[in-house]
C-alpha angles and dihedrals in degrees: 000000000000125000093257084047097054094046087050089059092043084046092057101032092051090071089055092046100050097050083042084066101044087055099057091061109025093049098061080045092052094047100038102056085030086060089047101046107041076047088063090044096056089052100051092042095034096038115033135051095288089079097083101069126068102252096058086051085060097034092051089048089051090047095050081048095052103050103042075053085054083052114051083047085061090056084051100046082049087080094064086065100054090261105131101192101116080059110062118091108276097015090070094049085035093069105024081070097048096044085050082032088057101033094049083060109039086062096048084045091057094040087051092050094044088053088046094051093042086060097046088060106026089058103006086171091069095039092104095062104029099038098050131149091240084047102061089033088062093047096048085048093050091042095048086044086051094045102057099062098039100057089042094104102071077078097074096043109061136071136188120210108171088196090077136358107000124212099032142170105248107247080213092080099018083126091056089039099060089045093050082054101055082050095045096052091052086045095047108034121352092055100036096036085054086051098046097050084040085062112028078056094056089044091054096048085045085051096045092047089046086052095051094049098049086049086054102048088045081062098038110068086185104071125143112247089233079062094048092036097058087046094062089051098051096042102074092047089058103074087046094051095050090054097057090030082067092041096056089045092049089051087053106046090051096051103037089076085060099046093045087051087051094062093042103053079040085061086051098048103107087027132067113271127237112253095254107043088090100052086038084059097043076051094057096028081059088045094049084049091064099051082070099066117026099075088099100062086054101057094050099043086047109029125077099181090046104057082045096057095045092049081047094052089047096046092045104214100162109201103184093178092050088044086046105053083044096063082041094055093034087052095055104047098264106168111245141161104245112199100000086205 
């Protein structure tokens, strides 16, 4: 190999180094305080007050998602310290199916929250009955018993062969791999995406139109009272609705660059691919990562009730009237906010 040669391979080779590096250290960051902080989350949704209402059934399951898919990136990062353990044979299609298995769900999560929340402000009237606890459990249940069959083919199609490359796909279904993954891109990121931006489209116009008329009745000492009235209902669900508004953008725009990269590399496939398609999709697979393990920051620099409930569940001070006199309202259609976040 001649000296140019030589500088052309160290020229390419030095971008996939260098992200090689940053995730050594920024993935055991990222799944470390992402642990810590989807676990807290599960606690305060799963074990305060806030329980009782449907987004904390979504948020918690997100929460539960997120973390197992920390998880199984953790057992992935393990190999660049020498830790074989995502290698051996069914380790590697253990958590293949778990990673498909997680992510499947922590988009369908985020699609079923953004509807919710959609129909809460788009008819607050009807939220009591369309937006309930058993509701969304029943969604998170159908969705998880959905889930499992449909990501069960990543079994099959991988292998694990320690001699030489490890984790691989099976040459044996390559043909019905590469079909699963043209259904699993639309599954994962073309249909839901679409949703999510559909919706959070719709939110934010409902929130725009719901700004303008309280500005208007505050001017307007002549309001109707229906007007007033439906005002008052709509208000509390507002500042719910931005937070997760904010939750279900963030998760788009972290996971669009992948899913721009994915049809791309899927254009190249029977072609040879750019230089820097591989280091721009280490780039994105690092950004989708993220999305993974930063809900949590959300919920405490946004969410009043929730910083409440979780100072509440640390510093342990059990009202059993109060709790009591929740679960009695909440039983009976009271009108709450339920996260105020």
């Amino acid at each position: 190999m001649s000296f140019e040669n030589k500088s052309e391979v160290i020229q390419e080779d030095t971008p996939n180094m260098f992200l090689q590096d940053i995730q050594r250290y920024y993935t055991p960051i990222l799944v470390h305080f992402g642990l810590l902080g989807n676990c807290l989350s599960v606690c305060v949704f799963f074990g305060t007050k806030l329980r009782y209402f449907s987004s904390s059934i979504y948020l918690g399951a997100l929460a539960i998602s997120d973390t197992i898919f920390l998880v199984t990136i953790f057992v992935v990062w393990l190999n660049m310290v020498q830790i074989d353990l995502f290698n051996r044979w069914g380790f590697c299609q253990f958590f293949i199916y778990l990673s498909t298995l997680c992510s499947f769900l922590s988009v369908w999560l985020i699609v079923a929250f953004t509807v919710e929340r959609y129909v809460a402000v788009r008819w607050p009237l009807r939220r009591q009955s369309l937006c309930t606890a058993t509701r969304a459990k029943a969604v998170v249940i159908s969705l998880t018993v959905l889930a499992i069959p449909v990501c069960s083919p990543v079994v099959l199609f991988s292998t694990s062969n320690e001699n030489t490359t490890g984790c691989e796909l099976d040459n044996d279904w390559e043909t019905w791999a590469n079909a699963y993954n043209t259904f699993d891109t639309i599954m994962t990121f073309a249909l839901p995406l679409t949703m999510i931006v559909i919706f959070n489209t719709l939110i934010a116009r409902n929130i725009y139109k719901l700004d303008h008329v309280r500005r208007t009745l505050t001017i307007e000492s002549n309001a109707s009272n229906d007007k007033a009235q439906t005002l008052r209902d709509r208000m509390p669900q507002t500042k719910v609705t931005k937070m997760l508004l904010l939750v279900s953008s963030t998760f788009f725009c972290l996971n669009m660059p992948s899913f721009v990269l994915r049809v791309i590399a899927f254009l190249y496939e029977y072609h040879k691919s750019p230089t820097w398609l591989t280091p721009a999709q280490q780039m994105c697979n690092l950004l989708f990562n993220t999305s993974f393990g930063i809900n949590f920051v959300f919920y405490c620099a946004n969410g009043q009730n929730f910083r409440r409930a979780m100072v509440r569940m640390f510093i342990k001070r059990p009202n059993t009237r109060r709790n009591g006199t929740l679960i009695q309202m909440a039983s009976h259609g009271k009108q709450y906010d339920d996260l105020d976040l």
